[in-house]
C-alpha positions in Angstrom: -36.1 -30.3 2.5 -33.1 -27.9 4.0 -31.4 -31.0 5.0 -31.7 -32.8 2.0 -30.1 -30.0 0.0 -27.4 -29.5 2.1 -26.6 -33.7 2.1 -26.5 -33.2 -1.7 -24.3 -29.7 -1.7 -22.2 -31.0 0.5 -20.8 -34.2 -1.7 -21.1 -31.9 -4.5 -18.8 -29.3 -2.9 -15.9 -31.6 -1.8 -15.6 -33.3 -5.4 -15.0 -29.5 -6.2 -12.7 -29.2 -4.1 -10.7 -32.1 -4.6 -10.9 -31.1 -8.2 -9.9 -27.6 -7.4 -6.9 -28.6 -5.5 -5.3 -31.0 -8.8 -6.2 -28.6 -11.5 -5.3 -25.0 -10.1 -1.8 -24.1 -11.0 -1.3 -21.3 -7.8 -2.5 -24.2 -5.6 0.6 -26.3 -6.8 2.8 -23.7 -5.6 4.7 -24.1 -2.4 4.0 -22.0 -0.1 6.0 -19.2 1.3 8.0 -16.0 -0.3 9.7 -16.8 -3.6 9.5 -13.9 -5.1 9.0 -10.4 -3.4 7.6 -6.8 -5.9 9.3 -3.9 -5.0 6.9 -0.8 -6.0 8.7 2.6 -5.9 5.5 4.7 -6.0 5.2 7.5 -8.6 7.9 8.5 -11.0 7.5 11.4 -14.1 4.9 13.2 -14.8 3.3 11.4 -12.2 5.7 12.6 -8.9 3.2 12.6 -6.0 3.3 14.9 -3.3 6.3 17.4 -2.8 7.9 18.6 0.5 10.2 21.7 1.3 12.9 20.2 -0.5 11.9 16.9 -2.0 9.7 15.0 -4.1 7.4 11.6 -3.6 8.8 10.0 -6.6 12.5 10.6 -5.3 12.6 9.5 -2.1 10.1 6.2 -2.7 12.7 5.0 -5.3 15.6 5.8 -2.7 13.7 3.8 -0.2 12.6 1.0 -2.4 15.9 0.5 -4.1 17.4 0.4 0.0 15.0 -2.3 0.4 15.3 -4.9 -2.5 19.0 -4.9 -1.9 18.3 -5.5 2.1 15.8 -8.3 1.2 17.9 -9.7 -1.3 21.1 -9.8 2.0 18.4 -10.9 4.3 16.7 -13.3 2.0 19.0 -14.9 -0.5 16.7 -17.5 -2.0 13.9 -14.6 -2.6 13.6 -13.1 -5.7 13.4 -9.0 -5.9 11.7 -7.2 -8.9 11.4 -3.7 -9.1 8.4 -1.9 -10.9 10.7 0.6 -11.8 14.5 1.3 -11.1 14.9 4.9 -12.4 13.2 8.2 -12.5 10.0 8.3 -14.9 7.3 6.6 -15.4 7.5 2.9 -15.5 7.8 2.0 -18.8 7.3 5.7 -20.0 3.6 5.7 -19.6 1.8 8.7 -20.4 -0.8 8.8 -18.6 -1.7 7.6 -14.6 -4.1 4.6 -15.9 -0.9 3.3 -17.8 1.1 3.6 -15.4 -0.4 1.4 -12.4 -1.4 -0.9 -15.1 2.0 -1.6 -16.0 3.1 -1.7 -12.3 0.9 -4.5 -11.5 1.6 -6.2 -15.0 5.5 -6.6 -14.1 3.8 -8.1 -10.5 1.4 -10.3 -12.2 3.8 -11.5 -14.8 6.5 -12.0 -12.0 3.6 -14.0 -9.8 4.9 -12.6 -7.2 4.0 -13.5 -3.5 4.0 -10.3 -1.8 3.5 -6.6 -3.4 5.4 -4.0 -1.6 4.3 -0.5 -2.6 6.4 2.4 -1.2 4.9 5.8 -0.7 4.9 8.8 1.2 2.0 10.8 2.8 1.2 14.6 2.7 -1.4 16.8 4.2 -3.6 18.9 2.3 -1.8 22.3 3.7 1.4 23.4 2.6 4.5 21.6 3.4 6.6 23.1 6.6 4.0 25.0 7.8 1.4 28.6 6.8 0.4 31.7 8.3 -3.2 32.1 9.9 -5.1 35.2 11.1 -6.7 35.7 14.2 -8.7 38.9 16.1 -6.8 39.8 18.8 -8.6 42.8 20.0 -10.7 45.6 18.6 -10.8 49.4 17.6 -13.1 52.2 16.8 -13.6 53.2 13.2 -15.7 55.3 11.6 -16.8 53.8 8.8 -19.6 54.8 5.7 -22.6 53.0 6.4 -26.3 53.1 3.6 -26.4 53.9 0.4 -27.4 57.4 -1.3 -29.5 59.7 0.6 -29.4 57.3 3.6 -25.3 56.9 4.1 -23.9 58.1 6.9 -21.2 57.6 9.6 -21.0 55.0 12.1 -18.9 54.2 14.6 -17.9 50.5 14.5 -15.7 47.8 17.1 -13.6 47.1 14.0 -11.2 43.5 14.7 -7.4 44.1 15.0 -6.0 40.9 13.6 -2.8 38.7 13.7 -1.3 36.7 11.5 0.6 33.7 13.0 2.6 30.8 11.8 1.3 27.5 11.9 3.5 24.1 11.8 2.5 21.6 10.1 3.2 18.9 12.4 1.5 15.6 10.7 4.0 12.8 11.1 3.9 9.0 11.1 3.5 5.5 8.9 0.5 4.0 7.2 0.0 1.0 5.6 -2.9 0.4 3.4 -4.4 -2.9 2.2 -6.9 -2.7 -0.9 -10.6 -1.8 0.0 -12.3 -4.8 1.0 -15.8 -3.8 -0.8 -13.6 -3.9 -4.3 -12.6 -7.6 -5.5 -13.6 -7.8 -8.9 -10.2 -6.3 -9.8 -8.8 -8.1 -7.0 -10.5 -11.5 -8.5 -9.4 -10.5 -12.0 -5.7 -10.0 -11.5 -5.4 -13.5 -9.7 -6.8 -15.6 -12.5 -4.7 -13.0 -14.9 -2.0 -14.2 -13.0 -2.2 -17.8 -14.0 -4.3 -17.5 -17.0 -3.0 -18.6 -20.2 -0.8 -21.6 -18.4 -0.6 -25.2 -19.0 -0.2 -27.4 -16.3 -0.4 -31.5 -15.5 -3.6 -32.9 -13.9 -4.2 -37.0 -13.9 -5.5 -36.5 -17.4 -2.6 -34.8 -19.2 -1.9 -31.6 -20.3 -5.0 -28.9 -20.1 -5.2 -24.8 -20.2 -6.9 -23.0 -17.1 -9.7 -21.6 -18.6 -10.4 -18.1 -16.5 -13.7 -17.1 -17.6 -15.0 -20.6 -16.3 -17.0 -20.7 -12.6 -14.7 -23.2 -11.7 -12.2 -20.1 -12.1 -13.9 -17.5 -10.8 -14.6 -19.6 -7.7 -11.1 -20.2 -7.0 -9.7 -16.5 -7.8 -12.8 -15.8 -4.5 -11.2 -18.0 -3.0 -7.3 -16.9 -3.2 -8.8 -13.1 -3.1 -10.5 -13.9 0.8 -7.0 -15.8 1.3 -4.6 -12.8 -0.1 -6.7 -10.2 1.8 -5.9 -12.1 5.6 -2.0 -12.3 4.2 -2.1 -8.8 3.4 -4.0 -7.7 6.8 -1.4 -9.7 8.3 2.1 -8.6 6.7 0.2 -4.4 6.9 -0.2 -5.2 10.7 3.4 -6.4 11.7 4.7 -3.6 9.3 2.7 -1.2 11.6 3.8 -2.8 14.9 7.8 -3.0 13.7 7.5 0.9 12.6 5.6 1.3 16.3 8.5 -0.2 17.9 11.0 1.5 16.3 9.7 4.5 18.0 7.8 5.7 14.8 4.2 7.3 15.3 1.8 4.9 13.1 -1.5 5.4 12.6 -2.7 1.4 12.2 -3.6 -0.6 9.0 -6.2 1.5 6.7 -8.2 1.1 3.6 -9.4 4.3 1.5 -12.7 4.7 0.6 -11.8 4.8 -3.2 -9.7 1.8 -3.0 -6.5 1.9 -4.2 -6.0 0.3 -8.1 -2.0 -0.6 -7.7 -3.3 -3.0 -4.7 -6.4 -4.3 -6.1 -4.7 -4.9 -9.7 -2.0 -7.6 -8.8 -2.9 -10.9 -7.5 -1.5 -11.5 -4.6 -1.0 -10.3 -1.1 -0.3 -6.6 -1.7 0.7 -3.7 0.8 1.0 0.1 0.4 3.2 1.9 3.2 2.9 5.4 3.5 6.8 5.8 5.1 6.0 9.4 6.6 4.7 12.9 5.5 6.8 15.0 3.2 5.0 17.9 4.5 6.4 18.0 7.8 9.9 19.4 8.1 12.0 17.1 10.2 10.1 14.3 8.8 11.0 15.2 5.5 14.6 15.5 5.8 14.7 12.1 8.4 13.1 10.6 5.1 15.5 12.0 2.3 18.9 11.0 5.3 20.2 7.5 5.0 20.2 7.0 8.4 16.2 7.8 7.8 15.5 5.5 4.6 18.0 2.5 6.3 15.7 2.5 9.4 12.4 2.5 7.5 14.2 -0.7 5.5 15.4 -2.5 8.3 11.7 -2.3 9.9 10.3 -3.5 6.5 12.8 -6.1 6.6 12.2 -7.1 10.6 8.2 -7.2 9.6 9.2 -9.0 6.5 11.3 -11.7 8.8 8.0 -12.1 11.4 5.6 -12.8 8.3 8.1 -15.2 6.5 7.7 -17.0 9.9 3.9 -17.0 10.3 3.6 -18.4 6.7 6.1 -20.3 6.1 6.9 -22.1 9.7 10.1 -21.1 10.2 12.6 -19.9 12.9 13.5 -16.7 13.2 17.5 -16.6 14.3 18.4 -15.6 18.0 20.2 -13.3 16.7 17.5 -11.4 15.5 16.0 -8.2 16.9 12.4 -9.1 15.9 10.2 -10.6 18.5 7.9 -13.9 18.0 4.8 -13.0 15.9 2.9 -15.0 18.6 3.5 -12.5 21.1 
């Protein structure tokens, strides 16, 4: 009875997929990076973390603005759009919902092939560094002990403390992908993406209709396939920030998920750059020398995944190494 089943799915699921491949309007697209979304993270009311001398929403946009102009010299035939190009919120949202929602509308409306989302990280203590106590010793002290009729004096090992200063030495890159667990939004935003769309098949002119399975099948589909890009493009970040001399701390998803990433469809990265609550790394982070380095490393990873997906060569002359390696 199994194999009979399967001899009739089988048929059944190649005429889907021939049908699939002519109707679906992301499927007619060539593959490779045509266009790349720049996401400076934060902005307003919104600013993210905050350092000794800086804030999240500054030094992302510094950084993102660095690297649309790089990938636009590296790249010339790749099309950069920002999220946002100034301080705020993008497009003066009031409120944090609003605010991602937009960012992943400008994706989404760009169709955009890769999402670049540039952060920084904090700890939870205070930036640069705290005081802590500690006993050191102890003294006698004569101290009140009862209540009423009963009190009387003790002697007591009272502890001699210390307070110290404590560095806060976090340091290194992240990148995050979207929490695996979490596609509905994921599956939403890619047929969002082409929703709405007209497009030739052999029998003329048609519109994609998203809510149909033949839809939601194929947005599963690109969702399994954007979530191995991503995985990919978050790893070769890591290993060109590794290189560089960078501490990382590997390719991570958050428990929560993280909306920005699961909101546009297509492959979609978040890079924490560093912490703002470290000292040094704060200020190698607000430098140019700093921000140009983290770009070039985005750009180097950006070079080895262009390669992987699209088939190319990367020039000699290049400092990246072959992404077979």
């Amino acid at each position: 009875m199994v194999k009979k089943m399967a001899a009739l799915m089988i048929p059944a699921l190649m005429c889907f997929m021939i049908s699939f491949n002519k109707i679906s309007p992301i499927a007619a697209q060539k593959p490779g990076l045509h266009t790349i979304i720049v996401d400076a993270g934060h902005g307003g009311q919104f600013h993210g973390t905050r350092g000794l001398i800086s804030k999240e929403e500054d030094v992302t946009l510094d950084i993102a603005l660095k690297l649309g102009e790089a990938i636009k010299k590296e790249f010339p035939e790749v099309k950069v759009v920002y999220t946002r190009t100034v301080a705020g919120s993008v497009e003066n949202a009031t409120t944090l919902k609003e605010d991602l929602h937009n960012r992943a509308q400008i994706a989404n409306q760009a169709k955009g092939d890769l999402f670049i989302s540039i952060h920084c990280d904090a700890t939870p203590k205070p930036p640069g560094g705290y005081y802590l106590k500690r006993v050191i010793g102890h003294k006698k002290k004569l101290e009140y002990v009862g209540k009423g009729k009963k009190k009387r004096k003790k002697m007591v090992n009272a502890p001699i403390y210390e307070s110290y200063w404590v560095k806060n030495m976090m340091t290194g890159v992240t990148p995050y992908i979207w929490k695996a667990e979490k596609t509905s939004d994921k599956v939403n935003a890619i047929n969002d993406e082409s929703g709405g769309e007209e497009f030739d098949d052999s029998t003329g002119n048609v519109e994609w209709d998203t809510e149909s399975p033949e839809a939601k099948m194929r947005a599963q589909l690109y969702e399994q396939k954007y979530f191995r890009k991503s995985a990919v493009f978050a790893s070769i970040v890591n290993d060109e920030f590794q290189k560089a001399g960078r501490r990382t701390w590997g390719v991570k998803q958050r428990d929560k998920g993280i909306q920005v990433l699961q909101a546009t469809g297509m492959p979609s990265v978040l890079i924490e750059t560093g912490y703002l609550t470290n000292k040094e790394e704060e200020e190698y982070l607000n430098s140019d020398d700093g921000q140009n380095e983290v770009v070039q490393d985005i750009i180097a990873a950006l070079k080895r995944y262009k390669q992987q997906i699209e088939g190319t060569r990367i020039s000699s002359t290049s400092s990246t190494t072959d992404s077979s390696k």
